[in-house]
KOLDREN-188640 format. One line per field, with one value per residue (C-alpha): x, y, z; residue in three letters. Coordinates in Angstrom, 2 decimals, m for minus. Layout:
# residues N
east X;...
north Y;...
up Z;...
res Ala;...
//
This chain:
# residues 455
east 0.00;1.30;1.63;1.48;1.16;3.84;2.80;0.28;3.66;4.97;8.55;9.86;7.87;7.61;7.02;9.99;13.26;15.77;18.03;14.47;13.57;17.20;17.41;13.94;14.94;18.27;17.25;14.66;16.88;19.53;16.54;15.39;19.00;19.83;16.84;17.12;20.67;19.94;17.20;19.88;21.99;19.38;18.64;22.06;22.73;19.16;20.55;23.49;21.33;20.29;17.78;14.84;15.40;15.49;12.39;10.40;11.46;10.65;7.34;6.40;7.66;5.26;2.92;4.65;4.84;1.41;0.81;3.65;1.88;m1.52;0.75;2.10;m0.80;m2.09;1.02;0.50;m2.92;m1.30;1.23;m1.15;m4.21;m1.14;0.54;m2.39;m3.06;0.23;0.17;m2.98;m1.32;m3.44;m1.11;m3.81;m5.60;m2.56;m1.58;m5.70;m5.30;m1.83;m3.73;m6.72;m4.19;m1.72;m5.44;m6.62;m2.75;m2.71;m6.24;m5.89;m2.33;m3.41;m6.71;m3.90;m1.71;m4.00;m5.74;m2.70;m1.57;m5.16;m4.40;m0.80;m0.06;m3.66;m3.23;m0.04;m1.48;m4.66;m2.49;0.84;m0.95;0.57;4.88;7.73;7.15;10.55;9.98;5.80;7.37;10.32;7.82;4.98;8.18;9.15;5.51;4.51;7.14;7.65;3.16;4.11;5.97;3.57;1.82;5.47;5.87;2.90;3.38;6.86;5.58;2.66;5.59;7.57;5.32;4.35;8.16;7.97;4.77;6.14;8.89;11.86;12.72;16.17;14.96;12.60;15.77;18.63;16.51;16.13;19.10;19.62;17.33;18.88;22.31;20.24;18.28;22.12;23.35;20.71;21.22;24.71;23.73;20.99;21.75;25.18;25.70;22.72;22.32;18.36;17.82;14.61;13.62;16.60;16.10;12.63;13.62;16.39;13.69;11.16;14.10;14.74;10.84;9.93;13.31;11.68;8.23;9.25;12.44;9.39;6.94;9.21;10.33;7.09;5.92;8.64;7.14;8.82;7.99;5.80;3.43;2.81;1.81;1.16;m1.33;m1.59;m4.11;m6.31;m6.75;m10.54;m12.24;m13.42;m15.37;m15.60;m11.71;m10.99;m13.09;m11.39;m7.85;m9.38;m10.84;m7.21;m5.10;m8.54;m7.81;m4.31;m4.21;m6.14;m4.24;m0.88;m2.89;m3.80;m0.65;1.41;m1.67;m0.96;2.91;2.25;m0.14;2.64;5.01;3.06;3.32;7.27;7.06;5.64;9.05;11.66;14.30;16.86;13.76;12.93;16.30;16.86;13.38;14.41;17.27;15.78;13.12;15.84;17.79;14.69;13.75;17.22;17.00;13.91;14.91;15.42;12.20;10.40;12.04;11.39;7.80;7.82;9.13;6.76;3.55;5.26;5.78;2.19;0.39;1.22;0.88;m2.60;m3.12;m2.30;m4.27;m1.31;m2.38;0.09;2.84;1.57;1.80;5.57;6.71;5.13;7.44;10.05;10.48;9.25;12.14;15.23;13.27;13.39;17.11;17.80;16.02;18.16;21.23;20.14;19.53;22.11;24.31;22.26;22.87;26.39;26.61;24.63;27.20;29.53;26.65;25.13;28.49;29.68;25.84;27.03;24.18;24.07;25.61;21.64;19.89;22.36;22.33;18.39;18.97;20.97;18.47;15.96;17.85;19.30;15.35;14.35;17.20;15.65;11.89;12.05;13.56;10.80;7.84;8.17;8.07;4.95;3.80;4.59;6.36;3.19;0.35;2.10;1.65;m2.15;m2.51;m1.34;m3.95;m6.63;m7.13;m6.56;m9.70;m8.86;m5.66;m6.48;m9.44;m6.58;m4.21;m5.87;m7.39;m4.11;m2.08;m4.67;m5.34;m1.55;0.66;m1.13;m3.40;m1.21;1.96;m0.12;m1.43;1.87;3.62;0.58;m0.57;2.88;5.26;7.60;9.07;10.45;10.04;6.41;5.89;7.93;6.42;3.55;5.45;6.67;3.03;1.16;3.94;3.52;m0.59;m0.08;2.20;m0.59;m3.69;m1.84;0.00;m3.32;m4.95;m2.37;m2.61;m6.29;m6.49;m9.00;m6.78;m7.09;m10.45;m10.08;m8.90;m9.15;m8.53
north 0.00;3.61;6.24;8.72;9.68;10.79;12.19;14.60;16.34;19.09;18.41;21.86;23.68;21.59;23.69;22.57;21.11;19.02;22.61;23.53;20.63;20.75;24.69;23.99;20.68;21.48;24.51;22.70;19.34;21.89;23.39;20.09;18.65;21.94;22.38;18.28;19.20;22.57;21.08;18.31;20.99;23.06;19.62;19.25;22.48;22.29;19.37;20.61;22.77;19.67;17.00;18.96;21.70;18.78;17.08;20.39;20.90;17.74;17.69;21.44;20.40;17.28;20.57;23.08;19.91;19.66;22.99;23.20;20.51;22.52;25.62;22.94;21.77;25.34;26.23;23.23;24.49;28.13;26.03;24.22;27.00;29.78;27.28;26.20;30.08;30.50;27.47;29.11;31.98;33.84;36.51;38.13;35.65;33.79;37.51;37.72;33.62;34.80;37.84;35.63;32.89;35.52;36.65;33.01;31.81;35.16;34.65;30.57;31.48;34.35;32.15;29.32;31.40;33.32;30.23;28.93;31.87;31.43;28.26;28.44;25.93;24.30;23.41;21.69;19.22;18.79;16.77;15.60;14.78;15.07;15.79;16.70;20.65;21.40;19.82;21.28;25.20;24.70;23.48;26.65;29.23;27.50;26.78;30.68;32.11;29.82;30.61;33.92;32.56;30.72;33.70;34.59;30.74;30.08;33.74;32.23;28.98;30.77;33.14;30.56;28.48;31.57;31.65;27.52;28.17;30.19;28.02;29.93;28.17;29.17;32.55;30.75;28.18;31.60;32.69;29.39;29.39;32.68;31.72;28.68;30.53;33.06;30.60;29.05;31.78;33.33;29.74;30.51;34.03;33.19;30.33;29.89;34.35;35.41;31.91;32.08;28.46;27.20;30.39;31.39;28.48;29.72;33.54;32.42;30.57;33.28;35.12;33.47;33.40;36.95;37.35;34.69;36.32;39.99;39.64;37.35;39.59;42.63;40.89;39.69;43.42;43.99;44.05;41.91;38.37;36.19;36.54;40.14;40.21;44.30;46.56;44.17;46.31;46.83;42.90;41.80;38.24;36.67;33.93;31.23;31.60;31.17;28.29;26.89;26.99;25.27;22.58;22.19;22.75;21.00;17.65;17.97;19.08;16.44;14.19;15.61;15.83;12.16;11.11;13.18;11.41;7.91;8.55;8.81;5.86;4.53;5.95;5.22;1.17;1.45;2.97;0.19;m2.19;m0.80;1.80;m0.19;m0.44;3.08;4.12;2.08;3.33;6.92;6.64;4.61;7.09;9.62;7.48;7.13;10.88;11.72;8.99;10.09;13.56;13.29;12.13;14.17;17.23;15.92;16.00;19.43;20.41;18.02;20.26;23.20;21.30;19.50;22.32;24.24;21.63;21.31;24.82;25.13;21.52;19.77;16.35;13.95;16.39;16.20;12.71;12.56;14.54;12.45;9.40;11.13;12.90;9.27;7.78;10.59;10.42;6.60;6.54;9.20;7.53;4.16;6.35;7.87;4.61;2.93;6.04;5.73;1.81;2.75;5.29;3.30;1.94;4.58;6.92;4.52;3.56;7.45;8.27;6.01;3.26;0.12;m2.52;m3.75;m0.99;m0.18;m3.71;m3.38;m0.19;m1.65;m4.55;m2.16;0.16;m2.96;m3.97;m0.48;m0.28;m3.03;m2.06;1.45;1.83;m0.28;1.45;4.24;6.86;5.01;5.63;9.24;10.60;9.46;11.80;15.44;14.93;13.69;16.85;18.91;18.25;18.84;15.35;15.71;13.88;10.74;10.86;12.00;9.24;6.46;7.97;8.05;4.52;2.88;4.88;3.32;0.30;m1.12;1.03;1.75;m1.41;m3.88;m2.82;m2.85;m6.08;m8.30;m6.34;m7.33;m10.34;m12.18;m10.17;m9.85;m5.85;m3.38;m5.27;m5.18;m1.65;m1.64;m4.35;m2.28;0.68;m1.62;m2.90;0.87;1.98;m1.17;m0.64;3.27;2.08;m0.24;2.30;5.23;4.20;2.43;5.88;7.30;4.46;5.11;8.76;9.63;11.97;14.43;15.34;18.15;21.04;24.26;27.21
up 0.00;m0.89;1.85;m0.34;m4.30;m5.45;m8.73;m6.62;m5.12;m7.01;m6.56;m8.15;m5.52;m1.67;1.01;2.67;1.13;3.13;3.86;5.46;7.51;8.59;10.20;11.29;13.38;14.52;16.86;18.07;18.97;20.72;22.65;24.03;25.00;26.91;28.58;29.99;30.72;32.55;34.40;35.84;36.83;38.16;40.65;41.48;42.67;44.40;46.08;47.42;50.27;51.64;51.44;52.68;49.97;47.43;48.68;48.29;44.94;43.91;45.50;43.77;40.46;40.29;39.46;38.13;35.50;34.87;34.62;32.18;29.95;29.50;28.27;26.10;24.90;24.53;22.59;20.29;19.23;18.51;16.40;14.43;14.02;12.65;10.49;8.88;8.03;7.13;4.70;2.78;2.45;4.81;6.95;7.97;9.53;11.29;13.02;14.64;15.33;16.98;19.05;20.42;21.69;23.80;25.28;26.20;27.17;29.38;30.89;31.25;33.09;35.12;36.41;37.11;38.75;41.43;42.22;43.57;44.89;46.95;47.71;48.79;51.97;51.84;47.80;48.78;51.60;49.52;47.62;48.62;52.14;55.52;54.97;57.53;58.78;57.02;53.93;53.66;54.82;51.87;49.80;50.30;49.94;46.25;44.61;46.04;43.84;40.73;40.53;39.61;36.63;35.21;33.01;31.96;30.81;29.03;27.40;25.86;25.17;23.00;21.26;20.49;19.04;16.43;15.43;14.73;13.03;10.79;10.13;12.61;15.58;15.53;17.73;20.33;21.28;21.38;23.79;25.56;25.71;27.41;29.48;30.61;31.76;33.53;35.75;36.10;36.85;39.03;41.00;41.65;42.77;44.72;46.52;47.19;47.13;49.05;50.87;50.12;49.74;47.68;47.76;45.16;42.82;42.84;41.94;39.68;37.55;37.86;36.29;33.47;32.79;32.60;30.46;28.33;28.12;27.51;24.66;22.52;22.60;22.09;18.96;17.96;17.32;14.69;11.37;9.55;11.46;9.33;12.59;14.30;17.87;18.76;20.37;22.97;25.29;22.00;21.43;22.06;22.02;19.43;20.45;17.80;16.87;20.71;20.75;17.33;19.48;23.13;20.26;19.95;23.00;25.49;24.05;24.18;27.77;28.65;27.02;28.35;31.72;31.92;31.02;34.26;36.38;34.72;35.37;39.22;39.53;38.01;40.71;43.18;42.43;42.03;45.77;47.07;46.30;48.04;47.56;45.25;42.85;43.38;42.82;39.45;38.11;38.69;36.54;34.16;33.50;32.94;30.18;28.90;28.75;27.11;24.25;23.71;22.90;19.08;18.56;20.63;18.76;15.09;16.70;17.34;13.98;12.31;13.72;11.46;8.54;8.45;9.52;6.65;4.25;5.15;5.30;1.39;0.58;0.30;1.70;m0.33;0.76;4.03;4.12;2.25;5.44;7.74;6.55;5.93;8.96;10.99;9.07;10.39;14.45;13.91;12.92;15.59;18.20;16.87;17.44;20.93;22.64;21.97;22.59;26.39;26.36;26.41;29.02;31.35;33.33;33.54;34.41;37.15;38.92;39.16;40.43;43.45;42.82;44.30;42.56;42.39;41.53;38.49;37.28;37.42;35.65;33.15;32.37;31.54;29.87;27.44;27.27;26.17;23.81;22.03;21.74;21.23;18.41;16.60;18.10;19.93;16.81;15.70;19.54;19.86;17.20;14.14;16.31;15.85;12.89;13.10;15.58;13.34;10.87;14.02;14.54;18.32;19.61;18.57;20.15;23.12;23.18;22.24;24.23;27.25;27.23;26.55;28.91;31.94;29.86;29.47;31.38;34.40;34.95;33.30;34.49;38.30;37.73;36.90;39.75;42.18;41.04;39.45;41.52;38.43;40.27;38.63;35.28;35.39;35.19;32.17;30.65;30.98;29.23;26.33;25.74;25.61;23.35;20.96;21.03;20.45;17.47;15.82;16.46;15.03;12.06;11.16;11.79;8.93;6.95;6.63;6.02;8.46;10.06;7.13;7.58;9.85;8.90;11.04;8.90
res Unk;Unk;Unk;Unk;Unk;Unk;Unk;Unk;Unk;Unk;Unk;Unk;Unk;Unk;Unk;Unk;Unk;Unk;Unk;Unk;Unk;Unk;Unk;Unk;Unk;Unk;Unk;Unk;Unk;Unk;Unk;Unk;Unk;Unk;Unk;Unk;Unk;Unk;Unk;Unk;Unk;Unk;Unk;Unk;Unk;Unk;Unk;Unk;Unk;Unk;Unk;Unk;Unk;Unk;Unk;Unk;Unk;Unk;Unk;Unk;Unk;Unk;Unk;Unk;Unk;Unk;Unk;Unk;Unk;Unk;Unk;Unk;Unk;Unk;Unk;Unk;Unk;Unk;Unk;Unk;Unk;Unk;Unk;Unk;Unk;Unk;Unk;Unk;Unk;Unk;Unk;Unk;Unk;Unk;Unk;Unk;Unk;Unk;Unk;Unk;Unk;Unk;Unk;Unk;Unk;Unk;Unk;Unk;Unk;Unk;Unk;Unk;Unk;Unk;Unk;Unk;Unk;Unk;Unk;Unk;Unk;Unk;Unk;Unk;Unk;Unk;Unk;Unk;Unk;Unk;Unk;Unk;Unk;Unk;Unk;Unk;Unk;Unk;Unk;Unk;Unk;Unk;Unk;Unk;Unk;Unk;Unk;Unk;Unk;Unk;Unk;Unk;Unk;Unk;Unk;Unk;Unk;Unk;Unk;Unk;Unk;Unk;Unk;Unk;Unk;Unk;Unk;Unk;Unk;Unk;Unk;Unk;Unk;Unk;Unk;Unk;Unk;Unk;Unk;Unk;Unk;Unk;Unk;Unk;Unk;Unk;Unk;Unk;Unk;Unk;Unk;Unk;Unk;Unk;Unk;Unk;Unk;Unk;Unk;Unk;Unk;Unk;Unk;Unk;Unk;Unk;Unk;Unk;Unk;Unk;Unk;Unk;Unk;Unk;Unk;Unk;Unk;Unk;Unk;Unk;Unk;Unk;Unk;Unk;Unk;Unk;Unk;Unk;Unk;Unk;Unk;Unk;Unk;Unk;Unk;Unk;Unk;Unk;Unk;Unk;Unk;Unk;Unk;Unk;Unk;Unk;Unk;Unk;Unk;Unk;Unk;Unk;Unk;Unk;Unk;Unk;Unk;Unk;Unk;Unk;Unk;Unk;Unk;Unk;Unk;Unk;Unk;Unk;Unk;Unk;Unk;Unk;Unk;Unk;Unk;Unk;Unk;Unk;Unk;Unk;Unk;Unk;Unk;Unk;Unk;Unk;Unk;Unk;Unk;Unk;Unk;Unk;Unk;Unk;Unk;Unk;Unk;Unk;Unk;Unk;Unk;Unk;Unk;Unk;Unk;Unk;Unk;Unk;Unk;Unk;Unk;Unk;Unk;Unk;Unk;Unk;Unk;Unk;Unk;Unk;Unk;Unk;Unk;Unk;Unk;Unk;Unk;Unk;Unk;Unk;Unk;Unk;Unk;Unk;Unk;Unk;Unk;Unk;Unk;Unk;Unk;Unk;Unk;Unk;Unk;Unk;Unk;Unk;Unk;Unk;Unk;Unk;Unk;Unk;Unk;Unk;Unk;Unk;Unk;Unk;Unk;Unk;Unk;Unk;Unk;Unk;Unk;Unk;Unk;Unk;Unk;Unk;Unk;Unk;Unk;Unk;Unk;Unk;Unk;Unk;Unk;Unk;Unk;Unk;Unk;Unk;Unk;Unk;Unk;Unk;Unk;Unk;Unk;Unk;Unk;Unk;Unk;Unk;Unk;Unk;Unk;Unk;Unk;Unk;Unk;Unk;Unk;Unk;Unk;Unk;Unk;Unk;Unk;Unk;Unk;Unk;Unk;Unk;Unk;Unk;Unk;Unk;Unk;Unk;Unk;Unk;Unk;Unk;Unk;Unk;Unk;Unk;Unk;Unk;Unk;Unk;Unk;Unk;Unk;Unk;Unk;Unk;Unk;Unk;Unk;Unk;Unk;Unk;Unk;Unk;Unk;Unk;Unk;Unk;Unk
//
């Protein structure tokens, strides 16, 4: 069966030639690896004021995460509305498209944001529960200040998904990376200068957010972006376009939503066998998050590329992308866990494991090695593409039910009922990625996906 035609293409005149796709994927690959990297450091330095401090920050961040996954989702659907406008050749309408999502981002945010603010202490032991005095008063100091970031984070999130939109992501990841060396930097400053504790991590990231927010937006009012975001105060709802981008960004929140909640059901289990298994799932999860980076990026870049495609009714393009750009993640994911594979070792003994907990590590990372590369582009990689075309209900649909289907209460069951540990859970990982797979390259295969276009 043919994925595509290739006699619909006009060859002489794609929207994006491999130069293109190359200065579109490239930033965006950079901008993933630092941020994983800088958020390691940003740990490690958290760690060195003590385990309280660390426990805190851990505790905040398990929802500054999910809040960070709406604004992704939110920034998704300002990808894929503005790229589809820009891929008719409609300027116009991709600059209003541009001016209702800063107003929803800013409102959604701001709602976010003084809600917890309300909440403060009482938020926090509505759901982490009774914790140590120390470790609840660190924890009420961090989440009070990083709140105020979030309108600042979701306002750069929605920015820099205009630039990607448009086909530039080489300006949203320069000033990631500024970003990066300022919350760095402001860590250094703040906690080991002025001795402030969580409290400076907090600040320095608050930082490097509003540095984010306000270089974007200053930049997005010059007049010769592809998108112009101006006249801020002068922007006014308009109802059915706002309700064309939450048709987008709802289902992917909820999706991305569901997925943090699956992740600590999943957590939850892995707590329940002991502290060598805790310890060898924590690092497992972040080999897995760093071979997973290539294809996650390729992702991102994909939304661009598709979006547009649609946009200008360029469905067998669309779909030459898809596999194309499926085939480079697949390669690079190939590359990236084997790469991982190899550092496994090294990385576990200078971590200071325990000779068990790394050789569990190491059985799951040689396990992974050998399923992902086979499915795991099909899993997650296949449906940005599919989003980008607005089919984002039926992935949220799939997505959710196999995430609690196979991960959650398969991976629960063998570890319950066959007592098979750590291995379980992954099994359980291994299983939703190879379902995901099947569903959504049969969901290409069959064209449904192209069916709903937004602009």
């Amino acid at each position: 069966m043919k994925l595509y035609e290739k006699k619909q293409i006009d060859w002489d005149n794609i929207l994006f030639d491999s130069k293109a796709l190359f200065w579109l994927l490239l930033p965006i690959i950079i901008e993933q690896f630092l941020n994983s990297f800088m958020g390691m450091v940003d740990t490690m330095m958290v760690s060195t004021v003590g385990s309280v401090a660390i426990s805190a920050v851990s505790l905040v961040d398990s929802i500054n995460n999910l809040v960070i996954q709406i604004f992704s989702a939110m920034a998704s659907g300002a990808t894929i509305i503005c790229s589809q406008y820009i891929g008719s050749g409609n300027k116009k309408e991709s600059n209003r498209a541009a001016g209702q999502v800063v107003l929803t981002v800013f409102v959604i945010s701001l709602s976010i944001a003084a809600i917890c603010l309300l909440g403060g202490e009482r938020l926090l032991r509505l759901v982490f529960g009774t914790v140590e005095d120390s470790v609840m008063e660190n924890s009420v100091v961090y989440f009070m200040i990083t709140v105020i970031s979030y309108p600042f984070l979701a306002l750069f999130s929605a920015g820099a998904a205009f630039y990607r939109a448009s086909g530039n992501s080489k300006f949203p990841t320069k000033v990631s990376v500024v970003s990066n060396v300022i919350n760095v930097a402001g860590n250094v400053l703040f906690i080991y200068g002025f001795k402030w504790g969580v409290a400076g991590a907090a600040y320095a990231t608050l930082l490097s957010r509003v540095f984010c927010a306000v270089v974007i937006f200053y930049c997005l009012r010059k007049p010769r972006q592809t998108i112009v975001v101006k006249d801020y105060l002068k922007i006014r709802p308009d109802i059915p376009l706002i309700l064309a981008i939450m048709a987008i960004g709802v289902p992917s929140g909820i999706e991305n939503g569901m997925f943090q909640f699956g992740k600590l059901a999943v957590q939850s289990t892995v707590s329940t066998m002991g502290t060598i298994a805790m310890s060898a799932q924590a690092m497992t999860n972040i080999f897995e998050n760093v071979n997973g980076i290539f294809g996650n990026s390729v992702g991102i870049g994909l939304m661009t590329v598709v979006g547009q495609c649609i946009g200008a009714d360029r469905k067998e393009e669309a779909k030459y992308y898809i596999v194309k750009l499926m085939s480079i993640a697949g390669i690079g994911t190939l590359v990236s866990c084997l790469l991982v594979l190899a550092i496994t070792k090294p990385v576990t003994w200078l971590a200071g494991m325990e000779v068990e907990a790394a050789q569990m590590c190491f059985e799951l990372v040689v396990a992974m090695t050998i399923i992902k590369p086979l499915v795991w582009v099909g899993a997650f990689g296949l449906p940005y593409g599919l989003r980008a075309a607005g089919d984002v209900k039926f992935s949220m649909i799939a997505s959710v039910c196999i995430m609690w289907g196979c991960r959650v209460a398969l991976g629960i069951f063998l570890a319950k009922e066959f007592h098979m540990g750590l291995m379980a859970v992954w099994i359980g990982m291994f299983t939703d990625w190879v379902v995901r797979a099947v569903i959504f390259t049969t969901r290409f295969v069959n064209g449904k996906w192209l069916h709903y276009k937004m602009s």
